[in-house]
MARFIMI-973852 format. One record per residue (C-alpha): x negated, y negated, z negated. Coordinates in steps of 0.05 Angstrom, whole numbers, plus 5000, padded with zeros to 4 digits. Each point is the difference from the previous one (the first is absolute). Example, Ala and Ser with C-alpha at 12.3 -4.5 7.8 and 13.67 -1.06 7.14 Angstrom:
2
[[4754 5090 4844]]
[[4973 4931 5013]]
// end
This chain:
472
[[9477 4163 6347]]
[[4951 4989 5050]]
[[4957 4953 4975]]
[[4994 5044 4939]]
[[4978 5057 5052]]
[[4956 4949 5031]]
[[4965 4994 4928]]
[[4993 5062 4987]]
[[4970 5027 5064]]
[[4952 4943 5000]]
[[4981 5012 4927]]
[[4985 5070 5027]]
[[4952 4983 5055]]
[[4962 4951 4954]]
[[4984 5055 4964]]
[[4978 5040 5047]]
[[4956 4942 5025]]
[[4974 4991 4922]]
[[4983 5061 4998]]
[[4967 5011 5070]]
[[4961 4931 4978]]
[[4975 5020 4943]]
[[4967 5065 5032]]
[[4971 4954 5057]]
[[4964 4962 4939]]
[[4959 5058 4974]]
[[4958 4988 5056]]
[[4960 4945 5014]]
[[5005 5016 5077]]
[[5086 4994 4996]]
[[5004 4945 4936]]
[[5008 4941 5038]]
[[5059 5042 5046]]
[[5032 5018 4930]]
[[4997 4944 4974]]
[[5044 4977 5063]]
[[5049 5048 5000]]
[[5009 4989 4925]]
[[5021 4922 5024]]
[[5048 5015 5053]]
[[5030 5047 4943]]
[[5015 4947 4952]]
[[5020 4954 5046]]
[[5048 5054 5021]]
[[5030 5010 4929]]
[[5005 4926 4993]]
[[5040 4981 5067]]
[[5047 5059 4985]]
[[5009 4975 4936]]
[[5039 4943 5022]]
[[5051 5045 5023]]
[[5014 5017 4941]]
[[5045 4940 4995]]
[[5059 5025 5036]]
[[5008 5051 4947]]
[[5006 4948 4954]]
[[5073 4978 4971]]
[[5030 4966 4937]]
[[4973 4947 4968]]
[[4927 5027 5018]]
[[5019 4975 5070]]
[[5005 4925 4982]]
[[4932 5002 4968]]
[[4978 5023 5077]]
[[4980 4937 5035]]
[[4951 4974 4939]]
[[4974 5074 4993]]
[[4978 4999 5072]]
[[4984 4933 4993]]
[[4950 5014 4956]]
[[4973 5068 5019]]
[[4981 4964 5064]]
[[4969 4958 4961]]
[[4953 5041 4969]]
[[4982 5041 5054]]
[[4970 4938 5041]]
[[4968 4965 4935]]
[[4977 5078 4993]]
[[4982 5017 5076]]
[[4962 4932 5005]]
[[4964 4997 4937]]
[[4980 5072 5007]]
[[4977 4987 5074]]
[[4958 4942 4977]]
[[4964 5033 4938]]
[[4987 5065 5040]]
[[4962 4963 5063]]
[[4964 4948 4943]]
[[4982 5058 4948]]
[[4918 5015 4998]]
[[4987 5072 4989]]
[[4974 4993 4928]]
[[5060 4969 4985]]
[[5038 5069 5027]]
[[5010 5036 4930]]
[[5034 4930 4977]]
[[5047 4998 5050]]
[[5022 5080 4999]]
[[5006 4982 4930]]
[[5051 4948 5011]]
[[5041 5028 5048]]
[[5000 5072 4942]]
[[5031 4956 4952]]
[[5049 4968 5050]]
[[5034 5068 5016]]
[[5003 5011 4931]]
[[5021 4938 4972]]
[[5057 4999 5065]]
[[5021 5076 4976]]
[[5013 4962 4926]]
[[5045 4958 5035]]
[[5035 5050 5028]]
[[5019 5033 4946]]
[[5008 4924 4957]]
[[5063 5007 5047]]
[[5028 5066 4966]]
[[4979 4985 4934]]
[[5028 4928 4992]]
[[5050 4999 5056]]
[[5059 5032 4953]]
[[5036 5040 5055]]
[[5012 5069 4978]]
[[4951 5051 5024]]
[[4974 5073 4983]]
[[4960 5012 4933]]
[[4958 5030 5048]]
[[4988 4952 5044]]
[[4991 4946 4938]]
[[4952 5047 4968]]
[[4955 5005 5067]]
[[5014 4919 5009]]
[[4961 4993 4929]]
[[4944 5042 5021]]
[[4989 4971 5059]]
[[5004 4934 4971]]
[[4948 5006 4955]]
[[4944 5038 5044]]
[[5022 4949 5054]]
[[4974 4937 4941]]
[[4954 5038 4976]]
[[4969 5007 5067]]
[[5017 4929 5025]]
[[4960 4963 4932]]
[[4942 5057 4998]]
[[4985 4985 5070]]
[[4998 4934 4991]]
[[4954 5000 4944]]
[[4956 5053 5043]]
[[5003 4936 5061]]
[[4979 4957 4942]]
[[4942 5041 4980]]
[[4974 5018 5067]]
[[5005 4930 5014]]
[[4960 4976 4950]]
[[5045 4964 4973]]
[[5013 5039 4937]]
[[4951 5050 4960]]
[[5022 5056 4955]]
[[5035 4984 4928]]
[[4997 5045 4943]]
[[5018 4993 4929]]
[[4997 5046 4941]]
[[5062 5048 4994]]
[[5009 4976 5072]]
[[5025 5074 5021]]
[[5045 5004 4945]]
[[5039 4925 5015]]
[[5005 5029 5070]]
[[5040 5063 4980]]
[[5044 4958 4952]]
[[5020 4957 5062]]
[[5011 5059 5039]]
[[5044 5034 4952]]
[[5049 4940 4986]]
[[5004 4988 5082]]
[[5024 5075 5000]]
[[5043 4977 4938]]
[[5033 4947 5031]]
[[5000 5028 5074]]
[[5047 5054 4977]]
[[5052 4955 4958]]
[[5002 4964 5055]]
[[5019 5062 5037]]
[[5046 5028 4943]]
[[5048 4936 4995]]
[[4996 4980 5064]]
[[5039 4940 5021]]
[[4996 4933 5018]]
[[5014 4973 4935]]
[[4967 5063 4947]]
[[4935 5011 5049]]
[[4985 4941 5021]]
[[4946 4971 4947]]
[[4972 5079 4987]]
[[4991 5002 5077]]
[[4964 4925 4991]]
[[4951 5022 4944]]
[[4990 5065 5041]]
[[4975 4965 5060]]
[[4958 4955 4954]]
[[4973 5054 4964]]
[[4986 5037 5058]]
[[4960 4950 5044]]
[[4959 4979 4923]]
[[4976 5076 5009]]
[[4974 4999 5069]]
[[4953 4945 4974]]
[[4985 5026 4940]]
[[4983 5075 5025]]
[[4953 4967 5052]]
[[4967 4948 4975]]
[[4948 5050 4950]]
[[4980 5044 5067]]
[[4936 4987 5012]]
[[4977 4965 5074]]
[[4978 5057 5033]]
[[5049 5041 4985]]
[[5049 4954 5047]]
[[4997 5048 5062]]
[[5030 5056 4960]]
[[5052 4951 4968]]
[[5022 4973 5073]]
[[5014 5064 5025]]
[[5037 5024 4934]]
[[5044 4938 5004]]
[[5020 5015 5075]]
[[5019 5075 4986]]
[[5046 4959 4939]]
[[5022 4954 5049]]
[[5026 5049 5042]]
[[5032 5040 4944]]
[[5041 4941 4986]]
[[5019 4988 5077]]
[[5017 5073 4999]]
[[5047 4998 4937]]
[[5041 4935 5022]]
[[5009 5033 5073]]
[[5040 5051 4963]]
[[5040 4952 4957]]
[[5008 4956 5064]]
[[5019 5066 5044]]
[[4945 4983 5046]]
[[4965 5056 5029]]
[[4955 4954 5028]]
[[4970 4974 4938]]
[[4997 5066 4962]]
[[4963 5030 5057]]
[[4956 4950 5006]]
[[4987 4997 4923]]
[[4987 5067 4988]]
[[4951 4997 5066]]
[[4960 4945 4965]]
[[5012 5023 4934]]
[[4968 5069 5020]]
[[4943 4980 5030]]
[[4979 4937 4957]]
[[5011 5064 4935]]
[[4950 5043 5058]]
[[4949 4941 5007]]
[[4999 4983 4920]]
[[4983 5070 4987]]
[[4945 5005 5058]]
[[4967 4933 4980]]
[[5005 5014 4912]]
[[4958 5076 5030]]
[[4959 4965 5045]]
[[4982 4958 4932]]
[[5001 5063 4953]]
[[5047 4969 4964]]
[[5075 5018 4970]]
[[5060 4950 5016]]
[[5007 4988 4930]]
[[4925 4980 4998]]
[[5001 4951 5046]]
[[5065 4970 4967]]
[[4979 5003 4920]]
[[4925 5008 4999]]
[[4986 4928 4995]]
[[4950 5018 5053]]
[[4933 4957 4997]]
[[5024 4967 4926]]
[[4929 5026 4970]]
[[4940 4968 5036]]
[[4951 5050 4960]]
[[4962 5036 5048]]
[[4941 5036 5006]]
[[4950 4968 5044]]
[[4946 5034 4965]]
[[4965 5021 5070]]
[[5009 4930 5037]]
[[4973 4950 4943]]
[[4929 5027 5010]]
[[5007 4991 5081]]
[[5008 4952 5053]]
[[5030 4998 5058]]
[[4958 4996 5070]]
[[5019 4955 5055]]
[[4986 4989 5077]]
[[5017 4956 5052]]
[[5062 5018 5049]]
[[4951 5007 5057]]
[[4955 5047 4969]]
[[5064 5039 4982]]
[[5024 4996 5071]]
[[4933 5024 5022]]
[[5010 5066 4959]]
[[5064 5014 5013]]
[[4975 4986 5071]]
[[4955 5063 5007]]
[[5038 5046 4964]]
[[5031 5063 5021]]
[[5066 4993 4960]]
[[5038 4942 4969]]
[[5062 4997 4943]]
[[5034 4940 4992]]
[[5038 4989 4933]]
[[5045 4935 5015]]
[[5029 4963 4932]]
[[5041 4943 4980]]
[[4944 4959 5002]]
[[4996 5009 5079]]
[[5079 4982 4998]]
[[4986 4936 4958]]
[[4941 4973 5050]]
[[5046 5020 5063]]
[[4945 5042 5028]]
[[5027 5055 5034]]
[[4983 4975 5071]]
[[4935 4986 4991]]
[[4993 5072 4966]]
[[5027 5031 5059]]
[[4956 4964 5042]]
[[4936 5018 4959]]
[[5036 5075 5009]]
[[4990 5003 5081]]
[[4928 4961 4993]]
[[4986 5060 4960]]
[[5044 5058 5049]]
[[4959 4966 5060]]
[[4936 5015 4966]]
[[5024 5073 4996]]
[[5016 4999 4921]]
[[5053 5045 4971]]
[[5041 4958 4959]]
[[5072 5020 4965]]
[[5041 4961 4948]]
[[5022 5027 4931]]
[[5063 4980 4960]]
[[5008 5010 4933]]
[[5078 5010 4984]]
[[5008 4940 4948]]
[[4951 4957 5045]]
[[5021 4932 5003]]
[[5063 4969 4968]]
[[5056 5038 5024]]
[[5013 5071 5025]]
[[4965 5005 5084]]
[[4957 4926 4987]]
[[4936 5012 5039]]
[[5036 5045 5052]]
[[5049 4942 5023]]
[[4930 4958 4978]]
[[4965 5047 5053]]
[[5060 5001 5054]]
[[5003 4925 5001]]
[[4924 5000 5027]]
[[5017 5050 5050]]
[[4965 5051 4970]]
[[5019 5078 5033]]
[[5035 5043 4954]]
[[4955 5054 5021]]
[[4936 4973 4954]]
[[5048 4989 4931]]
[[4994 5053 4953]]
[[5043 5010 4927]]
[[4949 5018 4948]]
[[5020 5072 4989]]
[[4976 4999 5080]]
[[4928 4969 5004]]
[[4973 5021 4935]]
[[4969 5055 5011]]
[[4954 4958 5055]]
[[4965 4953 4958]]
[[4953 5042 4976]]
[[4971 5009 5073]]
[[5013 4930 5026]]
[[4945 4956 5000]]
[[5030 4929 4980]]
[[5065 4990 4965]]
[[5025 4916 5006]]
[[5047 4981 4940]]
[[5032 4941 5013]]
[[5041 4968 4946]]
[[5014 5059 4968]]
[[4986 5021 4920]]
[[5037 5044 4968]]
[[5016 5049 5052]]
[[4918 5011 5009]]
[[4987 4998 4921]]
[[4967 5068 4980]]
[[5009 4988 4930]]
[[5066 5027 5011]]
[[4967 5072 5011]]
[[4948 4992 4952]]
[[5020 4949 4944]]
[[5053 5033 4948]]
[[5000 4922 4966]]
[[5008 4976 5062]]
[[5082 4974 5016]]
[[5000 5028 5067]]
[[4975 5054 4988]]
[[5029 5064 5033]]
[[5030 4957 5061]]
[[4983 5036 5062]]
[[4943 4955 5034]]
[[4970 4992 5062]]
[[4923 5031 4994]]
[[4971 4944 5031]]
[[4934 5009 4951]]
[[4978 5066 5036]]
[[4983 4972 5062]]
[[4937 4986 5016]]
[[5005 4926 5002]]
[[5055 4949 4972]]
[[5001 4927 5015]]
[[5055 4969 4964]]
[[5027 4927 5022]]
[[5024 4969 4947]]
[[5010 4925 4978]]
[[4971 4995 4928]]
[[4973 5043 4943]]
[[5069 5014 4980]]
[[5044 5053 4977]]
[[5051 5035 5030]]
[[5077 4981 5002]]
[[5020 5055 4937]]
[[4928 4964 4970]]
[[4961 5065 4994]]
[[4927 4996 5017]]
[[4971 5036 5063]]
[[4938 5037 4988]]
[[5004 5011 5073]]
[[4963 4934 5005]]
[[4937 5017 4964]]
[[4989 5062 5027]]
[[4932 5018 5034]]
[[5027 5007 5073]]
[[5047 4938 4993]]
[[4991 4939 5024]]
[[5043 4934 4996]]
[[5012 4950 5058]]
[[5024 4940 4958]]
[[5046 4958 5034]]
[[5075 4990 5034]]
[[5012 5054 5040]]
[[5015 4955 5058]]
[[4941 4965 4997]]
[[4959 5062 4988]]
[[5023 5038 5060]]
[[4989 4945 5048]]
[[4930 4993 4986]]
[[4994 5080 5007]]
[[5035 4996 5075]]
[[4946 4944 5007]]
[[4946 5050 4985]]
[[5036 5056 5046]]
[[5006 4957 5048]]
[[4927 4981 4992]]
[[4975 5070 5001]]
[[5043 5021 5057]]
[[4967 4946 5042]]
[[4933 5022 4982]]
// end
């Protein structure tokens, strides 16, 4: 009785720390303190866990000492590997990782309930009924996220076939089929292959329902698999009588379902866009007003001179300044510039990056002060009287063909106006297009100007030439 009182009570101030985490995380000044008391949470729900054992009797008890056995087990191969990836991981590789670690809640969720559905002790219709539907988000978020690792990865590009959309609701329909006979004439010895086929059917569809969704679209799929991961957490918690789970599930299932719907508007986009569209399958687009121009390039220094004697600087960082691991040598071509008495501020675009918050963790890792990053529905309004705006890796967050172009894919998305500043050097490696492959008129416009190059090689050679004139 009192190690069930023990659980319970400590199930209740996890929550409570889950929830006071996830708060702390909305703010880039209190995320790393969140993320914190979100560890000592879990770590609480798991050593109380164990206590759980003494309310254990029957023949349930003699399957103890390999149960713990084995738990242990997997929370040092866990704890270790986790520890090892997390200190190793570069921070292009971020979105990857999240990725990973989305599909292993859900995929450990379809566990959980693989232990209603096939186990063949009696149980509620209820509680079966939830076990099935948290079974099949939980695959369908464990093999999506996978594929969405894969892609962002580059180890995997998007497949589509003909009738591709259709094939996919088949599957999804017989997995429902079979999900509920298995739930219907449940038992060890009726269920048991229905249940099988279910799971099958169910982790085929995960693949199948991500592998069409185009590249860019990744960010929105990440965050719509963690909301699903957390729905399934949420619905086994119940079935498992944890509150613990099912208030943590429903406080990651709420807020990834918040951020999916923040980063599809940011994107002027519907859900079921992003999902079915087959986003970026037609390559036809009109580049009527960039085949008859060029575009015009200068040297980093000359840029750095510019930016040097201006009153007012906006820096648009991209994944392209993630990939060359510049952010240091941004930030310290940011305080050349402050020292010469230069305004400069930082704009994010929502859906910059790969994943959900990118360039601010990007930013934060430099050292960067909170106080000079701005969202885009913040800074906007300002480029029109700044007089140089630095894009740095970025593409289709700065594309004004999504305000002006009706062919154009993107267009609608919310942008950042970085064309209406006076000046725009953009660093950028190649001649290339964007990630979603939409061309950027931005590039050929009359008061742009490209700085070819890596970004970490371009920006040292500008601190050279601040450096230079700050001596003079």
């Amino acid at each position: 009785m009192i190690a069930e009182y023990i659980v319970g009570l400590s199930g209740l101030i996890a929550a409570a720390l889950f929830i006071y985490s996830l708060k702390s995380m909305s703010s880039p000044v209190t995320a790393v303190k969140g993320i914190v008391v979100a560890g000592y949470g879990m770590l609480l729900v798991v050593l109380a866990s164990f206590f759980s054992i003494f309310n254990v009797s029957g023949e349930a008890a003699s399957h103890l000492p390999i149960n713990i056995l084995l738990a242990i087990i997997a929370l040092v191969l866990g704890g270790v590997w986790a520890a090892w990836k997390g200190k190793r991981v570069q921070m292009t590789a971020m979105p990857q990782m999240v990725a990973l670690y989305n599909g292993m809640g859900g995929g450990s969720a379809a566990a959980l309930a693989a232990v209603e559905l096939l186990g063949g002790r009696y149980t509620s219709s209820l509680s079966l009924l939830i076990a099935f539907l948290g079974a099949l988000i939980g695959c369908v978020s464990l093999t999506g996220s996978v594929i969405a690792w894969a892609k962002l990865d580059s180890r995997l590009n998007t497949y589509r076939y003909s009738q591709q959309k259709a094939v996919n609701a088949v599957l999804f329909g017989l997995t429902i089929i079979l999900g509920l006979i298995a739930v219907i004439n449940y038992g060890p010895d009726d269920s048991g292959i229905f249940a099988i086929l279910f799971y099958v059917g169910a982790l085929a569809f995960g693949i199948c329902m991500t592998l069409p969704i185009g590249g860019a679209d990744m960010p929105v799929v990440i965050s719509l698999y963690n909301a699903f991961t957390g729905l399934a957490v949420g619905l086994e918690g119940y079935v498992m009588d944890s509150p613990a789970l099912m208030i943590a599930g429903m406080v990651v299932g709420s807020a990834g379902t918040l951020l999916t719907v923040l980063m599809a508007k940011a994107m002027n986009r519907s859900l079921s866009n992003v999902l079915f569209s087959n986003f970026g399958d037609s390559t036809a687009q009109s580049s009527a007003d960039t085949e008859q121009k060029e575009m015009k390039s200068v040297d980093p220094a000359d840029a750095a001179t510019t930016m040097r004697y201006a009153a007012s600087v906006i820096i648009v960082p991209g994944y392209g300044l993630a990939v060359a691991q510049a952010q240091q040598k941004l930030y310290e071509t940011v305080k050349l510039l402050q020292d010469a008495g230069v305004d400069v501020k930082f704009a994010i675009h929502p859906v910059a990056g790969r994943m959900p918050g990118h360039m601010n963790v990007l930013l934060a890792e430099a050292g960067v002060p909170y106080d000079m990053i701005f969202d885009m529905d913040e800074i906007n309004e300002s480029f029109p009287n700044t007089d140089v705006a630095l894009v740095i890796g970025a593409n289709d967050v700065v594309n004004p063909s999504a305000r002006s172009d009706k062919s154009s894919p993107i267009y609608g998305m919310p942008i950042l106006d970085v064309d209406k500043a006076h000046e725009v050097f953009i660093i950028k490696r190649g001649r290339g297009k964007g990630y979603s492959g939409v061309e950027n008129p931005l590039f050929f416009n009359e008061n742009s100007t490209m700085v070819f190059g890596d970004a970490q090689a371009v920006l040292s050679k500008m601190v050279e030439a601040l450096k230079a004139l700050k001596g003079v």
